[in-house]
C-alpha positions as CSV (number, residue, x, y, z in Angstrom):
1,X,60.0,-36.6,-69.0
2,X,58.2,-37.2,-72.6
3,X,60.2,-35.0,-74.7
4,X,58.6,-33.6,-77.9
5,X,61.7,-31.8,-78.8
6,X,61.8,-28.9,-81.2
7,X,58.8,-28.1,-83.8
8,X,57.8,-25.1,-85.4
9,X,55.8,-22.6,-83.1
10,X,54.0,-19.7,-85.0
11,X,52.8,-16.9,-82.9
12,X,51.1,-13.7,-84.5
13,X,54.4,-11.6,-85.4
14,X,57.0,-14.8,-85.5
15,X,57.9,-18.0,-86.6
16,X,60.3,-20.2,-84.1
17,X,61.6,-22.7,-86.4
18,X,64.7,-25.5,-86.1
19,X,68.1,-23.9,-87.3
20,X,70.0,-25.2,-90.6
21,X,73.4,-24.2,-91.5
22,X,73.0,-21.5,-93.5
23,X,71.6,-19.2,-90.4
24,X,75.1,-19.1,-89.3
25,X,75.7,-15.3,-91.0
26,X,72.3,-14.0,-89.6
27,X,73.2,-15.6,-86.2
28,X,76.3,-13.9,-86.0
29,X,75.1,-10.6,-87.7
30,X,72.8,-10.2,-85.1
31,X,73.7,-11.4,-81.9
32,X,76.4,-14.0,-81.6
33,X,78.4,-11.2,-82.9
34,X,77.5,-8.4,-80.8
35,X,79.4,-8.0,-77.4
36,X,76.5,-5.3,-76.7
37,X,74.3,-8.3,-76.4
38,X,76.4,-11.0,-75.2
39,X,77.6,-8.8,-72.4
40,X,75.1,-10.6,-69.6
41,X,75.4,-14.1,-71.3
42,X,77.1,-17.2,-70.2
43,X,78.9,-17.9,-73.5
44,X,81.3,-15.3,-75.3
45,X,80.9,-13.3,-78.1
46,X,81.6,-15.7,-81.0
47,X,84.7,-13.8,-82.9
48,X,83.4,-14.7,-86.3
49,X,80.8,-16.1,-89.1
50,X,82.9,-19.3,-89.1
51,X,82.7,-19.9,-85.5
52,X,79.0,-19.5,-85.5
53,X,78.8,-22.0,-88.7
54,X,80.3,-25.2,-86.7
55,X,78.3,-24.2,-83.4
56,X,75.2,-24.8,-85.5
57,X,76.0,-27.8,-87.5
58,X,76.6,-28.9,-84.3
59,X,73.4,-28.0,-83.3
60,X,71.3,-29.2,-86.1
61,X,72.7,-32.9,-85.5
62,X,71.0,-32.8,-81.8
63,X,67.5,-31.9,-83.4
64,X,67.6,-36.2,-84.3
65,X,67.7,-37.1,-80.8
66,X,64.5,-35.4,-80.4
67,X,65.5,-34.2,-76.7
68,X,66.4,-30.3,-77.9
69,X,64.4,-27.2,-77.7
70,X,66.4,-24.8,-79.3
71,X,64.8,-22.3,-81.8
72,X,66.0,-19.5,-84.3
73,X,63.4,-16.3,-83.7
74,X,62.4,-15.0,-87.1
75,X,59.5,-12.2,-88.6
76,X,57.0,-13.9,-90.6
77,X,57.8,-13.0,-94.0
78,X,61.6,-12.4,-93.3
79,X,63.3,-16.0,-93.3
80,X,66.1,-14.6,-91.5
81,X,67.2,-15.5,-87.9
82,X,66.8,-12.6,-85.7
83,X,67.1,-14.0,-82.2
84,X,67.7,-17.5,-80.3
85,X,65.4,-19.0,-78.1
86,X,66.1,-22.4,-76.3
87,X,65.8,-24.8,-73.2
88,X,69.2,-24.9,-71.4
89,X,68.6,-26.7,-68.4
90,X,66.7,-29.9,-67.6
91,X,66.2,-30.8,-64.0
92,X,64.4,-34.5,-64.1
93,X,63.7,-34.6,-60.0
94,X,61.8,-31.6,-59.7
95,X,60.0,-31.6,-63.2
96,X,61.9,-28.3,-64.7
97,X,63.2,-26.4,-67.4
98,X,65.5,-23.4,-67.7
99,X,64.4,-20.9,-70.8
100,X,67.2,-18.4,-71.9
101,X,67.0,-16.3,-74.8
102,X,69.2,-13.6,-77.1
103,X,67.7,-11.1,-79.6
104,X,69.4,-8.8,-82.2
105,X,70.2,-5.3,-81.0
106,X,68.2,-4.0,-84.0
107,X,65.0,-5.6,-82.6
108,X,65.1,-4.6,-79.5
109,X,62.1,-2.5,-78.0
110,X,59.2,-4.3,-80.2
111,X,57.7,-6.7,-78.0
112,X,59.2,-9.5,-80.2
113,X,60.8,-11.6,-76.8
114,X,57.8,-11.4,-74.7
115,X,55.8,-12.7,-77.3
116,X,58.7,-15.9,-78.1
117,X,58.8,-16.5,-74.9
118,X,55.2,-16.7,-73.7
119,X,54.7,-19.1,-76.6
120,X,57.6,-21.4,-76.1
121,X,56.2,-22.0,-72.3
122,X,52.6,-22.5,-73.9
123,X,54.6,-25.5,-75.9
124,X,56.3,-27.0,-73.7
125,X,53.5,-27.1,-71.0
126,X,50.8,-28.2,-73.9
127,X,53.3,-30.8,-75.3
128,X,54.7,-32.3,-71.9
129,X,52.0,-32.9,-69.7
130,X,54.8,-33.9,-66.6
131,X,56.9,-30.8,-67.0
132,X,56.1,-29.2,-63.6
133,X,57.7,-25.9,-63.9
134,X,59.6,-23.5,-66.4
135,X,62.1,-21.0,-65.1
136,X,64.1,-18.2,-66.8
137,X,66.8,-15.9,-64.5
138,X,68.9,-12.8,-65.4
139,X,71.7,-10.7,-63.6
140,X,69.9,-7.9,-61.7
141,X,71.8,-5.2,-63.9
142,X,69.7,-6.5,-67.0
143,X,66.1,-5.2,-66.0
144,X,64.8,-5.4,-69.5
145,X,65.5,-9.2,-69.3
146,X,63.7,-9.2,-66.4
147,X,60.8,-7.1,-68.1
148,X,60.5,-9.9,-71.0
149,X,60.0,-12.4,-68.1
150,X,57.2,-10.4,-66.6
151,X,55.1,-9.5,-69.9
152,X,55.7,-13.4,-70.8
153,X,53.8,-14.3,-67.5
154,X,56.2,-15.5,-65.2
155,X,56.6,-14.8,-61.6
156,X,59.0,-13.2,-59.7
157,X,60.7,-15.7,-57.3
158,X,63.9,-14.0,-55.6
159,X,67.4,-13.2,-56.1
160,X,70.4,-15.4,-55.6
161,X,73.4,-13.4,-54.9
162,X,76.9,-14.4,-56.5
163,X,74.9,-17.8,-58.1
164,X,75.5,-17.6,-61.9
165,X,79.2,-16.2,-63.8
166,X,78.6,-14.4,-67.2
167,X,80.7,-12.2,-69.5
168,X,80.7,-9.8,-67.1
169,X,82.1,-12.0,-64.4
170,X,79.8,-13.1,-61.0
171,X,76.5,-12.0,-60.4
172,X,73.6,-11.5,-58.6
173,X,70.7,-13.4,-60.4
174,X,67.2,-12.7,-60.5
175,X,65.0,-16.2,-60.5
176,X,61.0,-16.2,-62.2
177,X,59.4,-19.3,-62.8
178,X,55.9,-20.3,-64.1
179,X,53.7,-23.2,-62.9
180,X,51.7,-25.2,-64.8
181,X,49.1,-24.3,-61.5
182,X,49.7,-21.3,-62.7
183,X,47.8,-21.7,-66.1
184,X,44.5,-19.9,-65.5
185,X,41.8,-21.0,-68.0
186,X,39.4,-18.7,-69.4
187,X,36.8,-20.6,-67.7
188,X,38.4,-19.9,-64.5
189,X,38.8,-16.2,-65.2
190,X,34.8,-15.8,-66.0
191,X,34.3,-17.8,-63.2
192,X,36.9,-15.2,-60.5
193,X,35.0,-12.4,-62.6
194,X,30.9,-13.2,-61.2
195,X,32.4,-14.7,-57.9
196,X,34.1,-10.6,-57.5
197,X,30.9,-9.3,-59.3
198,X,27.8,-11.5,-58.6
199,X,24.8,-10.3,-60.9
200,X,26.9,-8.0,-63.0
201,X,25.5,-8.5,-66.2
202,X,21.6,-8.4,-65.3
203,X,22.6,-4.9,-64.0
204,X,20.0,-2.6,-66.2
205,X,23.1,0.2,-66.8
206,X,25.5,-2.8,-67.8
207,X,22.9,-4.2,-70.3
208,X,22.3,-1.2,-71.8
209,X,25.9,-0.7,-72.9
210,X,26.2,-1.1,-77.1
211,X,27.3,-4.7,-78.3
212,X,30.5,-2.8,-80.2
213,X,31.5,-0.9,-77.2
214,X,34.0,-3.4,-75.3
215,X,35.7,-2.8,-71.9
216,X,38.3,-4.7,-69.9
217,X,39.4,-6.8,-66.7
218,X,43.1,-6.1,-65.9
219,X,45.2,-8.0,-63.3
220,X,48.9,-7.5,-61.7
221,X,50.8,-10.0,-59.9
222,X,52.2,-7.7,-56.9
223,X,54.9,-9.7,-56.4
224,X,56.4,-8.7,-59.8
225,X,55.3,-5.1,-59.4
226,X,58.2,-2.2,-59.5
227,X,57.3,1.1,-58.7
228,X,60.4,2.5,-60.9
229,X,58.2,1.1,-63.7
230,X,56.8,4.4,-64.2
231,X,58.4,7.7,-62.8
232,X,56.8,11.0,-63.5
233,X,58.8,14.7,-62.1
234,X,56.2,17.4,-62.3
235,X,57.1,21.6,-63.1
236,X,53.9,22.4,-60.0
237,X,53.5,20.9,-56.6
238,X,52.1,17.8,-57.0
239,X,51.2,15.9,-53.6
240,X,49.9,12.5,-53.2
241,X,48.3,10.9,-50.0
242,X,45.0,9.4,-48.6
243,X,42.0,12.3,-48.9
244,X,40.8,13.9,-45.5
245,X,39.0,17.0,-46.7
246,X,35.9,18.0,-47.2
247,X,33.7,15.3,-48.7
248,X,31.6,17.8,-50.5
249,X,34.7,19.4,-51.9
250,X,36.0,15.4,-53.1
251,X,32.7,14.8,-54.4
252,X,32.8,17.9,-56.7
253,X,35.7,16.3,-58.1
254,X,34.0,12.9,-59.0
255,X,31.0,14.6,-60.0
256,X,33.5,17.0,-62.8
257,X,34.9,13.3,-64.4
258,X,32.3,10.7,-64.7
259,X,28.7,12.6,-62.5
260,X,26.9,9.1,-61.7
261,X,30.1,7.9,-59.8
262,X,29.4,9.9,-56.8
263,X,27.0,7.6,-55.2
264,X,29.6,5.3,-55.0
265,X,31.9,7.2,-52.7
266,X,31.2,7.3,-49.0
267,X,33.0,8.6,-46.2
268,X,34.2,5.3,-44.7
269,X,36.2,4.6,-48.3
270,X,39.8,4.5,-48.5
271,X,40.3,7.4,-51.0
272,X,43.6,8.2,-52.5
273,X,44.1,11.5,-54.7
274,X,47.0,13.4,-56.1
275,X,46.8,17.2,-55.7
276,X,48.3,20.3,-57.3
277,X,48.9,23.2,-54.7
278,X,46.3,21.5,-52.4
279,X,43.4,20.9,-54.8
280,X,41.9,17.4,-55.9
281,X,43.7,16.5,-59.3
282,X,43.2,12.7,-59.6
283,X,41.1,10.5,-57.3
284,X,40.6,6.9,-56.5
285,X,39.3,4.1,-54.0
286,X,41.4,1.6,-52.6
287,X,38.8,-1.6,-52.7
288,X,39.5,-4.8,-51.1
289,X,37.9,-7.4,-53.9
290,X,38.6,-10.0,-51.0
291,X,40.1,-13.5,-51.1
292,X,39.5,-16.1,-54.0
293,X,40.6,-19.5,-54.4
294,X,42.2,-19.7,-58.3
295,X,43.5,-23.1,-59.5
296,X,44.2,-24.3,-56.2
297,X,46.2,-20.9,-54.9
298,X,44.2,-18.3,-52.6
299,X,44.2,-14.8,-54.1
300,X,43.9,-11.9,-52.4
301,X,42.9,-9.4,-54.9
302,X,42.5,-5.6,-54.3
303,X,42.9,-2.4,-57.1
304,X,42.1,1.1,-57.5
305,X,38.5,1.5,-58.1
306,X,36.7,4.2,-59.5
307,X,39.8,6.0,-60.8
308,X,39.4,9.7,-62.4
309,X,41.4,12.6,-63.2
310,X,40.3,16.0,-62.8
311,X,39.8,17.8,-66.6
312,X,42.4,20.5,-66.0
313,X,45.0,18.2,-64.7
314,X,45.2,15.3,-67.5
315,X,48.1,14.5,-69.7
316,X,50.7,15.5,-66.9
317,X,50.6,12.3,-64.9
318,X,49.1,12.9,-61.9
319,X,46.4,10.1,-62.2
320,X,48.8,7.2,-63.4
321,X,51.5,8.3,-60.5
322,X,48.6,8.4,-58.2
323,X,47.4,4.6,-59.9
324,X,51.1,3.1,-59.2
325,X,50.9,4.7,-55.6
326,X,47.8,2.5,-54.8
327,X,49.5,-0.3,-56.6
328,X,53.0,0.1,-54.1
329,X,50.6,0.4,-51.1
330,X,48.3,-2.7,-51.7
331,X,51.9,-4.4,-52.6
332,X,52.9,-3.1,-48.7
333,X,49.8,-4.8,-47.5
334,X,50.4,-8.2,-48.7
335,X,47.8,-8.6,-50.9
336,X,48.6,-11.1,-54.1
337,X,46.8,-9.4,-56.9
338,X,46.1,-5.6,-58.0
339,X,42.9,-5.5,-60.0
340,X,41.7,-2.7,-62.0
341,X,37.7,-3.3,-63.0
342,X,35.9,-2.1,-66.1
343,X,38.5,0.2,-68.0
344,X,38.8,1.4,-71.6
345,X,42.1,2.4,-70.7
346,X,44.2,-0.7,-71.2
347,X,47.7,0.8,-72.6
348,X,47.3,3.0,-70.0
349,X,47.5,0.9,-66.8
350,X,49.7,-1.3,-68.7
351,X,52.4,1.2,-68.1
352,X,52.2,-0.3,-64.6
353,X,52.5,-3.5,-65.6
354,X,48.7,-4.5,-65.5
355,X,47.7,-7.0,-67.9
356,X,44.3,-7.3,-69.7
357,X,42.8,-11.0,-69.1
358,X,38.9,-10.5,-69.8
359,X,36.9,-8.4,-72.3
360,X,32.8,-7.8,-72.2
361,X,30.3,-5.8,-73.0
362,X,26.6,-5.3,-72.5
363,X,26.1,-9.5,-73.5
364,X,28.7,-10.8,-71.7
365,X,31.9,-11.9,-72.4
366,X,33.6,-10.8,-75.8
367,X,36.5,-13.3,-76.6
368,X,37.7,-13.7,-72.7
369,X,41.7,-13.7,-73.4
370,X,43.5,-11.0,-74.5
């Protein structure tokens, strides 16, 4: 493969830039250092700043060949190594690279990996136009590894028991990978968009919408989708389940959140709702958006639609619980994708793992990746 090797990547919090020497107290400080994050790695805790120091010179030689991807994470502004990213393992035959990564206890919890990581892939896909596929694996005790991987865009493949030895000793090991089939363009989203929504924008309410006022397209891989993401234990009786009451009663319900949804309800829909001591708290549809053909791969996309929580039930929730209910059961039903359509709520659904991948308003689309 044409290797580029290791250049300085900027994202919009960090800069991944080529070690020197003098990163070997920083390196150690924060992570080499630290059993608390060496505990699920390969190599051992280094046992001191002098250790680190000859690792890296050692490093810093390689960077010559031109054949090493190895980067020290740091904050814009703050020329200080926080993290390590770096290709560790090349497979020529099959067009791959293995991605594994270490960040600073004191960093933890900021997004700061997920955003490394997701930009190291867009490198080495934009800069090697052969590499095929990029993987990254984890032992299955180390779930927030395994979060990074999914908020960086790769998919879920399978686990390996006993396959991989750490400081912990044999485990079982948790494989993603990303394609480069799996790149989506922009072009390609607008394009899934009108095929799942033919006419939308000449729709008199949708061109009446204000220029400034912005919604959003989210989309989750089901294959990556955990329902212990998001676990709620509520003081009433809270019940969840398809709706089989009146529909009168379940349209009074629509018609208390958002009134000119209720034409959109029939009695032949799939509807879901939560309920507190029998009565409708949260509502939504389970739509099939159908199959669609995405960079070669067929999609089977479905979501919650037309989702809405009663006024006297919100901030307890009821309607997100009910959301990742309807997530689990298009999961059980093999569909590929869950797709929530035109939502203001983006942090909110992203508590489920949904991503944002298209913005619009009243004109069209607004700056189509997020």
């Amino acid at each position: 493969m044409n290797q580029i090797g290791t250049k300085t990547i900027e994202t919009e919090r960090l800069i991944l830039r080529r070690y020197v020497a003098a990163d070997a107290e920083d390196m150690y400080r924060n992570w080499a250092g630290d059993p608390e994050v060496t505990k699920f790695l390969s190599w051992p805790t280094h046992p001191n700043a002098e250790f680190t120091k000859s690792l890296l010179e050692k490093w810093v030689t390689y960077y010559d060949e031109g054949r090493t991807y190895n980067w020290g994470i740091t904050l814009k502004g703050e020329d200080h190594v926080i993290g390590n990213i770096a290709v560790v393992e090349r497979e020529e035959r099959t067009r791959s690279y293995e991605i594994g990564y270490a960040l600073g206890k004191a960093f933890w919890g900021r997004g700061i990996m997920p955003e490394a990581l997701k930009a190291v892939i867009a490198y080495l896909f934009e800069g090697e136009k052969d590499l095929n596929r990029i993987i990254a694996t984890h032992d299955v005790r180390n779930k927030k590894s395994g979060r990074v991987m999914q908020k960086a865009g790769m998919h879920f493949d399978g686990v390996l028991r006993a396959s991989k030895k750490n400081n912990l000793g044999m485990h079982d090991t948790a494989y993603y990978s990303v394609l480069r089939s799996d790149l989506v363009t922009e072009k390609q989203c607008e394009e899934l968009f009108l095929e799942m929504h033919p006419g939308f924008f000449e729709r008199e309410y949708i061109r009446k919408i204000p220029v400034g006022e912005e919604a959003s397209e989210m989309i989750l891989r089901l294959q990556e989708f955990e329902e212990s993401t998001y676990e709620k234990t509520f003081p009433e009786e809270v019940t969840f389940g398809y709706y089989e009451g009146s529909f009168e009663e379940l349209l009074d319900a629509v018609r208390k959140v958002i009134p000119h949804w209720v034409p959109l309800f029939s009695e032949q829909a799939r509807t879901y709702c939560g309920f507190v001591n029998g009565k409708i708290a949260s509502f939504c549809m389970i739509e099939d958006f159908g199959e669609h053909v995405v960079n070669g791969e067929k999609w089977k996309i479905g979501g919650p639609g037309c989702v809405g929580t009663v006024p006297e039930y919100r901030q307890r929730g009821i309607g997100l619980t009910m959301v990742r209910n309807v997530t689990k059961i298009l999961k059980d039903e093999f569909y590929d994708y869950g797709y929530i359509h035109y939502t203001y709520e983006t942090n909110w659904y992203a508590k489920l793992g949904y991503q944002a991948f298209l913005r619009w308003n009243g004109k069209g689309f607004v700056n189509p990746r997020l």
